[in-house]
C-alpha positions in Angstrom: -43.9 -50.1 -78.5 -43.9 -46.5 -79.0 -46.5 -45.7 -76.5 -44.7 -47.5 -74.1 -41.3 -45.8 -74.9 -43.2 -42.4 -74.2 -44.9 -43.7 -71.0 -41.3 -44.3 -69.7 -39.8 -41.0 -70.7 -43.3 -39.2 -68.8 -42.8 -41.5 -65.9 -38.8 -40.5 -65.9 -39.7 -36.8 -66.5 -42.2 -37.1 -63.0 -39.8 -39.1 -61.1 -36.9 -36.3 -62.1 -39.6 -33.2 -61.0 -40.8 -35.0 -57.8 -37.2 -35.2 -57.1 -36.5 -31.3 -57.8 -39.5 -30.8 -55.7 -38.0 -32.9 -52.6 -34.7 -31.5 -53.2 -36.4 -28.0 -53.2 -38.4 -28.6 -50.3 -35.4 -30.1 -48.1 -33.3 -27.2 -49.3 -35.4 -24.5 -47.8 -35.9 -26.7 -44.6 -32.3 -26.8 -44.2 -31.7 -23.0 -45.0 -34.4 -22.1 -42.5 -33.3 -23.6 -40.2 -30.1 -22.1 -40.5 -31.4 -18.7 -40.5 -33.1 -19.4 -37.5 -30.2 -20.6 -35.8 -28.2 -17.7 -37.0 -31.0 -15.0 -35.3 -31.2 -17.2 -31.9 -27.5 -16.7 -31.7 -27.3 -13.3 -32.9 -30.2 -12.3 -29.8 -27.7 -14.5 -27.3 -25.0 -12.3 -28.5 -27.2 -9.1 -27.9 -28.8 -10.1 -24.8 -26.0 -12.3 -23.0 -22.5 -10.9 -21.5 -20.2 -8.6 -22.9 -16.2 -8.2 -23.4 -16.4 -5.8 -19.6 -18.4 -9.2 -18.4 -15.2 -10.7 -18.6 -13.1 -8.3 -17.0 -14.2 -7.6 -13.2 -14.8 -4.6 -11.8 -14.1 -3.0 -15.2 -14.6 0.7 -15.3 -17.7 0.8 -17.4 -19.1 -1.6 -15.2 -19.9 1.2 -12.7 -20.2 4.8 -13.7 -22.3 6.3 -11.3 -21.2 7.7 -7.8 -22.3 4.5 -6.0 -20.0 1.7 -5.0 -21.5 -1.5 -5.9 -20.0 -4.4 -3.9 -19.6 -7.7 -6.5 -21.3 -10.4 -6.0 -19.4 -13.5 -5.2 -22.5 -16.2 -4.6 -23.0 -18.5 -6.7 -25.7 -21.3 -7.1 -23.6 -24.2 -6.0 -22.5 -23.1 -2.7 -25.8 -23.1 0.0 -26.6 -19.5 1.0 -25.1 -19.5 4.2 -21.6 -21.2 2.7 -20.0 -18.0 3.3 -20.6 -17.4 7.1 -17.4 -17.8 9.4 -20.0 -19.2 12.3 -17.3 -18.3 14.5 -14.2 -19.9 13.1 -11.1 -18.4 13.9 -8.3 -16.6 11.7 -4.9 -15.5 12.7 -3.1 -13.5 10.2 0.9 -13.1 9.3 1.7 -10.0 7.3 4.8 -9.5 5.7 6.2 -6.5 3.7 5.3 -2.9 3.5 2.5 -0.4 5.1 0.6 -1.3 2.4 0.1 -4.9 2.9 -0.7 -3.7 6.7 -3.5 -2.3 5.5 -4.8 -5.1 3.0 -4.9 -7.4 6.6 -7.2 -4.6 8.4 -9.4 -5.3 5.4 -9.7 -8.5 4.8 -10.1 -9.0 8.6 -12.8 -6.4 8.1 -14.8 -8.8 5.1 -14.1 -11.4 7.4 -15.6 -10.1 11.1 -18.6 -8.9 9.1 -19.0 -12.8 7.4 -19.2 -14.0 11.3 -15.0 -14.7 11.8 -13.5 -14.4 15.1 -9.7 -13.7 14.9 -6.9 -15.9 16.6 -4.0 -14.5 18.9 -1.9 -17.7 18.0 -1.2 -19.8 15.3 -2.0 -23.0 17.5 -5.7 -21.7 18.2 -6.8 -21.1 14.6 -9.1 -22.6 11.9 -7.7 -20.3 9.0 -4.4 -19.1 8.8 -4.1 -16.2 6.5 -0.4 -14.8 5.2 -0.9 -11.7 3.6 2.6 -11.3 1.5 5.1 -9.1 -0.3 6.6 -9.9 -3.6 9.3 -7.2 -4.2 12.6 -9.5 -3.3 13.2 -12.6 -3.7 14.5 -13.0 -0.2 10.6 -12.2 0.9 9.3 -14.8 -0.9 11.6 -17.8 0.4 10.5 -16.1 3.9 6.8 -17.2 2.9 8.1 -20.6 1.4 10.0 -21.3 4.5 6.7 -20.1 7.0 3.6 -22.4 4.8 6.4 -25.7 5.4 6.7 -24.8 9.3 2.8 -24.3 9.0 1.9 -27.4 6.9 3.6 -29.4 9.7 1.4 -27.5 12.1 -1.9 -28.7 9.9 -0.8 -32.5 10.4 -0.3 -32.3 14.3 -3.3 -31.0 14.6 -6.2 -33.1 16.3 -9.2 -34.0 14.6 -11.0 -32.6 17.2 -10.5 -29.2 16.4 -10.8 -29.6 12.5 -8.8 -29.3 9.5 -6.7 -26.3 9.8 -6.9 -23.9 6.3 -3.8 -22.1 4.7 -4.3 -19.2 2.7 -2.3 -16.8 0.9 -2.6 -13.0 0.1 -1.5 -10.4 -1.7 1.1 -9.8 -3.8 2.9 -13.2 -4.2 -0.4 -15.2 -4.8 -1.1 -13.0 -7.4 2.4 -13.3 -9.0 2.9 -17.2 -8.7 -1.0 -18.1 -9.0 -1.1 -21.9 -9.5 2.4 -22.5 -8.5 1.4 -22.4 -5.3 -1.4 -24.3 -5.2 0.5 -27.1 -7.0 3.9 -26.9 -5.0 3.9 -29.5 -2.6 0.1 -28.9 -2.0 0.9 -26.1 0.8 -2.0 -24.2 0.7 -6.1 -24.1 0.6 -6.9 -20.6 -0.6 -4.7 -18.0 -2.9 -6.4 -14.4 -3.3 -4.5 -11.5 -5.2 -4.7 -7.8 -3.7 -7.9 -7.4 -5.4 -9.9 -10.3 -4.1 -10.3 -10.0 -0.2 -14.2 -9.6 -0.7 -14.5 -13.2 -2.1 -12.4 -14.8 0.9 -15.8 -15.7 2.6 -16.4 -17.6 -0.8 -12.8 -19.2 -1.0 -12.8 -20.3 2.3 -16.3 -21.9 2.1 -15.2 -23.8 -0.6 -11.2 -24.7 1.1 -14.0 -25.9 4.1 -15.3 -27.9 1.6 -12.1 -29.6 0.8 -11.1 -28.0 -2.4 -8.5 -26.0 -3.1 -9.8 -22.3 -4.1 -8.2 -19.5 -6.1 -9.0 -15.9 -7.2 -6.3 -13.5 -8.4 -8.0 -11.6 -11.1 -6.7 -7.8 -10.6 -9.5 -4.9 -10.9 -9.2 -2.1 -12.8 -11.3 -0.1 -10.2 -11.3 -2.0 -6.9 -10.4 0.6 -4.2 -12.3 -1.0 -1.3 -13.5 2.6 -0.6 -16.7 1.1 1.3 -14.6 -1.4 3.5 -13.8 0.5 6.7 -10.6 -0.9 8.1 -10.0 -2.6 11.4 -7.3 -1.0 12.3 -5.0 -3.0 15.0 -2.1 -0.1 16.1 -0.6 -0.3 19.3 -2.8 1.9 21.4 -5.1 2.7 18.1 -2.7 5.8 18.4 -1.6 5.1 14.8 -3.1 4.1 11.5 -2.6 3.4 8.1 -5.1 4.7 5.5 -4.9 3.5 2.1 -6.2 7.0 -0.8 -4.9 4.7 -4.0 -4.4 1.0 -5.4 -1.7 -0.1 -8.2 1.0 1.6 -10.3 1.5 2.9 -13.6 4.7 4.4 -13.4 6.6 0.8 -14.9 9.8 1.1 -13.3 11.6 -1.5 -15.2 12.9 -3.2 -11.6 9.4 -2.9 -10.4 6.8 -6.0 -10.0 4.0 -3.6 -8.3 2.6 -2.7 -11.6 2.3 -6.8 -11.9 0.8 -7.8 -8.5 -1.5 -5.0 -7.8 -2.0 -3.6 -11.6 -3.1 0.1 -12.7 -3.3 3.2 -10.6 -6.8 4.0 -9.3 -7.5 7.0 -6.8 -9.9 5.7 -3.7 -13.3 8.7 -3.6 -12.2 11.7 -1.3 -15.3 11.1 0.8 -14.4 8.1 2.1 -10.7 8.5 2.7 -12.3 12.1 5.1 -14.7 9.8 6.5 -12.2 7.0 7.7 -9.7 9.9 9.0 -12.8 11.5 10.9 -13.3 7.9 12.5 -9.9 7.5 13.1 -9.7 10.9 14.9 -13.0 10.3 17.5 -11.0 6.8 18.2 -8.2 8.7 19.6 -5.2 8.1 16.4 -2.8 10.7 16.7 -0.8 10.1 13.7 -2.4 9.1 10.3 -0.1 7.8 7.1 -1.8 8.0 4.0 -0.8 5.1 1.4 -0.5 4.3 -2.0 2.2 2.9 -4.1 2.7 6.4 -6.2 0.8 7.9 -3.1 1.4 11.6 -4.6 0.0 10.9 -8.2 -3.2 10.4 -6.3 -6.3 12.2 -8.7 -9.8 11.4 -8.0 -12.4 11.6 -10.7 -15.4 9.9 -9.1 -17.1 13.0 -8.4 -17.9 15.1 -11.5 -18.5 18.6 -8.9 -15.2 18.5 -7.4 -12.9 17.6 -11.0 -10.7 20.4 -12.2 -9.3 20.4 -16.0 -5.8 21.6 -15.0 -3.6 19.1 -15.7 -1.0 16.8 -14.2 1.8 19.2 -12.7 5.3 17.3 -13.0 8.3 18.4 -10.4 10.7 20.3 -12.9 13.1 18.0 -14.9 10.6 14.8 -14.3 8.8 12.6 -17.0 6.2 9.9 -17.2 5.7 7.2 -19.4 1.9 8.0 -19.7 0.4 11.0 -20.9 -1.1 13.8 -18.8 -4.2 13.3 -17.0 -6.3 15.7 -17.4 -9.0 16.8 -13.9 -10.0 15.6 -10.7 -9.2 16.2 -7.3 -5.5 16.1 -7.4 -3.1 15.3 -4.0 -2.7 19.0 -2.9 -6.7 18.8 -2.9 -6.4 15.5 -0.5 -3.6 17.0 1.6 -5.6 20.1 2.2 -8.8 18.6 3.2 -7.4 15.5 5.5 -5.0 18.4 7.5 -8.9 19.9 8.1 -10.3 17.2 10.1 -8.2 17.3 13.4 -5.6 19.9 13.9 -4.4 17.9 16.5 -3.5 14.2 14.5 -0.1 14.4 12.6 -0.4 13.5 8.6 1.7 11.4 7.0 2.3 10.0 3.4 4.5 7.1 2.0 5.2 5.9 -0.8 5.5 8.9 -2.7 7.8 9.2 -6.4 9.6 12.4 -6.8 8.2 13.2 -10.2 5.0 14.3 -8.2 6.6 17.4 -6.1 4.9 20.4 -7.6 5.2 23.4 -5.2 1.8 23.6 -4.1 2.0 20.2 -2.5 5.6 21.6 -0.7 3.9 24.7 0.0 1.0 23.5 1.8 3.6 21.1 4.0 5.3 23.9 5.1 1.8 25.9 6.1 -0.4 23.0 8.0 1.2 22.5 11.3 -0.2 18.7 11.6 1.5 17.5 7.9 5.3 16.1 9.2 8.1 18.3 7.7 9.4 15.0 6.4 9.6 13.3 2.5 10.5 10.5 1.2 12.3 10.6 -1.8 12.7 7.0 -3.2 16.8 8.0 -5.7 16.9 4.3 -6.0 20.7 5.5 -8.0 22.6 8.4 -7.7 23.9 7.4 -11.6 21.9 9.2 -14.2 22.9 5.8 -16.4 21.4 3.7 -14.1 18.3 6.1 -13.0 17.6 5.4 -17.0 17.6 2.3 -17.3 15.5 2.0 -14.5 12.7 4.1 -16.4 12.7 6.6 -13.4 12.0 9.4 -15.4 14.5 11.5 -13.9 18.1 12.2 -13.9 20.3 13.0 -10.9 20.7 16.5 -11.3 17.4 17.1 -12.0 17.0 15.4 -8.3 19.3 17.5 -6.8 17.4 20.3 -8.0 14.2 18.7 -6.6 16.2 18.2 -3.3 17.7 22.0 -3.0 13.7 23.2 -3.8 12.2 21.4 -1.6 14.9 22.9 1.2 14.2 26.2 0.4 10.1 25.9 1.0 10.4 24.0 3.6 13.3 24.4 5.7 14.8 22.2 8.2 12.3 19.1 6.3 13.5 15.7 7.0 14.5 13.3 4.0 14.1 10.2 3.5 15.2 7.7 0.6 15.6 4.6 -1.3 18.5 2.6 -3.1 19.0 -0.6 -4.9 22.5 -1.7 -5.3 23.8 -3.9 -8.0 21.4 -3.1 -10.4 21.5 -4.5 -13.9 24.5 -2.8 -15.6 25.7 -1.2 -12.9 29.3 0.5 -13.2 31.7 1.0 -10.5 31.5 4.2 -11.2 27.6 4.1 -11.1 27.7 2.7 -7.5 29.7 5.8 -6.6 27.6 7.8 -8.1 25.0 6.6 -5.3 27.6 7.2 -2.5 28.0 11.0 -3.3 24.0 11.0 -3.5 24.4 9.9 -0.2 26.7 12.1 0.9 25.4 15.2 -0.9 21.6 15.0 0.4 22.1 13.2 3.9 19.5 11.7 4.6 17.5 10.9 8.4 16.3 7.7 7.3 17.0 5.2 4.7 16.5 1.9 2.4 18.8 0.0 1.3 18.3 -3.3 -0.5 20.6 -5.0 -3.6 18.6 -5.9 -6.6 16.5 -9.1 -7.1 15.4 -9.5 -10.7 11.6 -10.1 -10.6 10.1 -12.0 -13.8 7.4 -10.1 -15.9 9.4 -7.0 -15.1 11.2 -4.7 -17.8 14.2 -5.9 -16.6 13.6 -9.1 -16.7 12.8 -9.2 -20.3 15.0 -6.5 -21.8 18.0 -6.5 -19.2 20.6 -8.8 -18.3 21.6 -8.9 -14.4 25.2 -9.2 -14.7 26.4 -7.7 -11.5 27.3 -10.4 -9.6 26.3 -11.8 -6.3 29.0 -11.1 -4.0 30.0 -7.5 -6.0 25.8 -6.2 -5.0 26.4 -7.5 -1.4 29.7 -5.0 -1.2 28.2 -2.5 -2.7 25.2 -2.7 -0.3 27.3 -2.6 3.1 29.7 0.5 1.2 26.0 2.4 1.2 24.7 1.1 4.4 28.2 2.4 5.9 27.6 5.8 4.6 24.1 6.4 4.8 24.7 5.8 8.6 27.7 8.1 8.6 25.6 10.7 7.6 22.6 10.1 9.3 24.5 10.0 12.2 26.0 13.7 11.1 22.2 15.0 10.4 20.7 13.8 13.2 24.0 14.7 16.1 22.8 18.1 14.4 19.9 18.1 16.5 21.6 17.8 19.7 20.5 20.5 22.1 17.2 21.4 20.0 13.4 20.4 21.1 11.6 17.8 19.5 8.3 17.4 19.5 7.6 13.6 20.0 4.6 11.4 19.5 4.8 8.2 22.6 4.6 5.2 20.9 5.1 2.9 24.1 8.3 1.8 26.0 11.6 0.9 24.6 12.7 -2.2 23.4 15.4 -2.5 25.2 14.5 -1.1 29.1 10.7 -0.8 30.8 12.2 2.6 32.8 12.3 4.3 29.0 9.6 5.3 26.6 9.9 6.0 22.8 8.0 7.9 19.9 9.2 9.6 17.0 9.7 13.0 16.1 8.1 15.3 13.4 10.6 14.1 11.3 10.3 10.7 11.9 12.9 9.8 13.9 13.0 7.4 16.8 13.5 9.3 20.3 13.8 7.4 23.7 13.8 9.1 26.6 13.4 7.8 30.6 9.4 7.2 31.9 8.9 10.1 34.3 6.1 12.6 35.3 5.9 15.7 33.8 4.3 19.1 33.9 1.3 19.6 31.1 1.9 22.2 29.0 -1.9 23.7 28.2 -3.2 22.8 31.6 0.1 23.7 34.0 -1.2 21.0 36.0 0.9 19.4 38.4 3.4 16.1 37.4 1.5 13.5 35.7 2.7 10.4 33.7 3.4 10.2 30.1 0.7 8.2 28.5 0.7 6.6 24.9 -0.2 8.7 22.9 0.4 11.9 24.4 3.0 14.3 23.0 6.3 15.5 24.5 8.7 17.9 24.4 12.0 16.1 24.4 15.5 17.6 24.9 17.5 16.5 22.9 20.9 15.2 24.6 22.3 12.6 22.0 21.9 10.8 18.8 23.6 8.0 15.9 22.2 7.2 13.0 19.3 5.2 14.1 17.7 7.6 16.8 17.9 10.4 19.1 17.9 10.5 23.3 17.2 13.3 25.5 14.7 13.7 28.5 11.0 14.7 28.8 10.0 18.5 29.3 6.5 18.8 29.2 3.9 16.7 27.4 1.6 18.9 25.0 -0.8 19.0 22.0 0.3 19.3 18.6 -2.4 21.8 17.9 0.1 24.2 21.1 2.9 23.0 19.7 2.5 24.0 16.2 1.0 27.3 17.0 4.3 28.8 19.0 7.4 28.2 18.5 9.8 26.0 21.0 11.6 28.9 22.8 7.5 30.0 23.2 6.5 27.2 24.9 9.6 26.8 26.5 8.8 30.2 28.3 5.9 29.6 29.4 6.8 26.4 31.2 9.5 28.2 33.0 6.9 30.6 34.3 4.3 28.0 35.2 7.3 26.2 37.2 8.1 29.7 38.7 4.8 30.4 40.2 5.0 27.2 42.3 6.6 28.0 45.4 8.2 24.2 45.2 9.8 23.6 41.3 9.4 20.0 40.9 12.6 17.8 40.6 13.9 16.8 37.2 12.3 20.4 36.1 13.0 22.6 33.3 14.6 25.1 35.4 17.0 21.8 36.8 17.2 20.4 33.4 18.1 23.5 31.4 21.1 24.6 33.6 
């Protein structure tokens, strides 16, 4: 009995090791395997994407000097998805300059992926609207249009194929899936920074799905996408030197729709002007939402250290930036290329006025002795709780410098009405603005809160409806009063005027636009050349005249052709000069011609 008792106790003792064994065993199984799982995953983590992965185009994605274009193909879509084999695209644009120039590059992604582009709606495959998101008003414009064009798409036979609706710009990247989702309007939405995957998108709209991309860069310039520019007459162009905004105006939706300020590479804005110039444009306009705050640092040999310079009085909301080729830089070199093509620049914000950049207007014949200088408010109250950085006096005293550097300049401005507590005293605040500057040309809008902005989050618009349409037409009123007084100033003088084609309103006139940016019409007659003193010869587009000035409102000027010119002559002499020597070419023809100079001058 007791031998058995200890057999059972061995036999339990053996049972109970075998069992530490197999729990032993199973343990170390189980914690291997866990190590090893935790190493697999900790070489995914190494080897697989990173945080910039996920953001495109992010900065430390690319620091060298080359421009990588992204790749948009992807395994699921057959290698030649992307080609347009000759479908067509007409495009609407809507908006500012800016959005101008996004069309002449997408259109530019899209020629080189094998599309042809439409004249007409009617005739078109694709039907692009490349939009603006600033006013409220513009974006029921854009609701209003994809209705007229849905009924379009469901007229249309099914011979010619489904017609595709697409929107750019600004608004698809503000509303994003609202649009695809409202009453199934559209095929394609692609933000500001997306027009190299169209060929993508539309493949996949072709395909019968509805496609969407409005992730915004942090570095997407397009520098390597040469425009197709589509002037009138390829006499005029638009060239874009920056993206974005990060000024955060808190009335502003740009910062929003097109994000942060990056500076397009020097080279290639000189490269597109140079192109530009052998085409024949005579008037380039340089673009950029904060235009002025342009600083490139792509290129390590041509970035200074010297620091932002602020016009006196002006503040940011960022700090300093420190290096790179700075707007004066960019001015300088862009007046280099052709003495003869004017140089423009819009939209500028009067915090970046230092006096070099005056300075060098007032020395380069071919940059326009003309600035816009967005007040938005004439109320230092309101200027503040816009975030402008600014208050009016220190405006004035931007104003009264920039007069004495460059005298007899041209301004041009800005103002919202009604803006979110807005005094009456405010509003005429912005009348005597008005009156105390006078301006050539002007933009007058009342406010429409945008979500996502400043305002929209922190202010209240309490000025009512009917109160920001009264205070709009009181500004309107006087801004035209005294344009009308700045511009009648001009009566008598010579304007130097850039043909833009004939007048709206008769075939037997022509019209341009002076140095300052003013419209001029004037009758369609034969004149003298200046450099040549050939005999009479027809004003072409493109050419420029010397106009007399006989009349003017606040809208534009009239007169009557002297001579056409270059602007290289032009800016070399002055107009009594050149008016001289026109006299004496007419003199030593023993018949003047009619509707001379010596006839016309009296």
């Amino acid at each position: 009995m007791k031998s058995g008792v200890i057999n059972l106790q061995k036999l339990l003792s053996l049972q109970s090791l075998s069992a530490r064994r197999f729990c032993c065993s199973v343990g170390a199984s189980v914690k291997g395997n866990v190590q090893r799982k935790e190493e697999s995953f900790k070489t995914k983590l190494a080897t697989g994407p990173g945080f910039q992965d996920f953001i495109k185009d992010a900065y430390a994605s690319n620091k060298s000097n080359n421009i990588q274009e992204p790749d948009y193909r992807h395994a699921y879509l057959p290698e030649d998805a992307a080609d347009g084999n000759s479908r067509k695209v007409y495009f609407e644009t809507y908006g500012c300059q800016m959005n101008v120039n996004d069309t002449e590059i997408a259109w530019s992604i899209l020629q080189k992926n094998g599309y042809l582009r439409a004249k007409e709606p009617t005739e078109a495959d694709v039907v692009l609207l490349v939009t603006c998101s600033i006013r409220e008003k513009a974006e029921q414009t854009i609701w209003n249009r994809l209705k007229q064009l849905t009924a379009l798409k469901k007229k249309r036979i099914k011979a010619q194929g489904p017609l595709k609706i697409g929107l750019l710009g600004c608004m698809a990247e503000r509303l994003k899936s609202e649009l695809l989702e409202r009453e199934k309007l559209l095929d394609v939405v692609a933000g500001p920074d997306a027009y190299r995957d169209l060929p993508r998108l539309l493949a996949l709209a072709r395909g019968g799905q509805q496609a969407s991309n409005v992730l915004l860069s942090l570095e997407e310039t397009y520098a390597d996408v040469m425009p197709v520019h589509h002037t009138q007459g390829h006499r005029s162009a638009f060239v874009s030197i920056m993206r974005g905004c990060d000024n955060m105006c808190s009335y502003c939706i740009v910062p929003f729709t097109r994000g942060r300020e990056r500076s397009r590479p020097m080279a290639s804005i000189l490269e597109e002007v140079r192109l530009l110039s052998e085409q024949g444009v005579r008037e380039v306009t340089l673009l950029g939402q904060n235009v002025n705050s342009y600083r490139d640092t792509s290129e390590q040999q041509f970035s200074g250290s010297e620091p932002t310079q602020l016009s006196r009085g002006f503040s940011t909301v960022y700090r300093t930036r420190q290096g790179g080729t700075r707007f004066a830089d960019l001015l300088d070199q862009v007046s280099l290329v052709d003495s003869n093509m004017r140089i423009r620049f819009t939209s500028p914000h009067p915090k970046d006025f230092p006096d070099e950049v005056l300075q060098l207007i007032q020395e380069r014949g071919n940059l326009c002795k003309q600035i816009h200088l967005p007040a938005q408010s004439g109320s230092s109250h309101v200027l503040d709780a816009m975030c402008r950085g600014y208050t009016r006096e220190s405006y004035l005293e931007l104003v009264e410098n920039i007069r004495n550097i460059i005298p007899g300049v041209s301004l041009s401005s800005d103002f919202i009405a009604g803006f979110c507590g807005e005094t009456e005293e405010d509003h005429q605040q912005s009348i005597s603005l008005l009156r105390t500057v006078r301006y050539n040309v002007g933009f007058l809008f009342a406010y429409s809160m945008r979500k996502k902005t400043r305002a929209y989050h922190r202010l209240q618009d309490d000025v009512p409806a009917e109160v920001k349409q009264r205070r709009l037409q009181e500004l309107i009123a006087v801004f035209r009063e005294e344009a009308a007084v700045v511009n009648g100033s001009l009566i008598g003088s010579t304007q130097l005027v850039l043909v833009e084609g004939e007048s709206k309103r008769s075939a037997q006139e022509l019209s341009g636009r002076s140095d300052g940016n003013v419209k001029v019409i004037f009758p369609k007659q034969e004149v003298p050349a200046l450099d040549t003193g050939s005999c009479m010869e027809p004003i072409k587009l493109g050419d420029y005249v010397l106009v007399k000035v006989t009349s003017a409102n606040s809208q534009s000027m009239r007169g009557y052709p002297l001579c056409s010119t270059t602007l290289r002559e032009a800016t070399a002499r002055s107009s009594d000069s050149l008016l001289r020597t026109l006299q004496q070419q007419q003199l030593s023809t023993t018949e003047p011609p009619k509707d001379s100079l010596l006839h016309a001058s009296g």
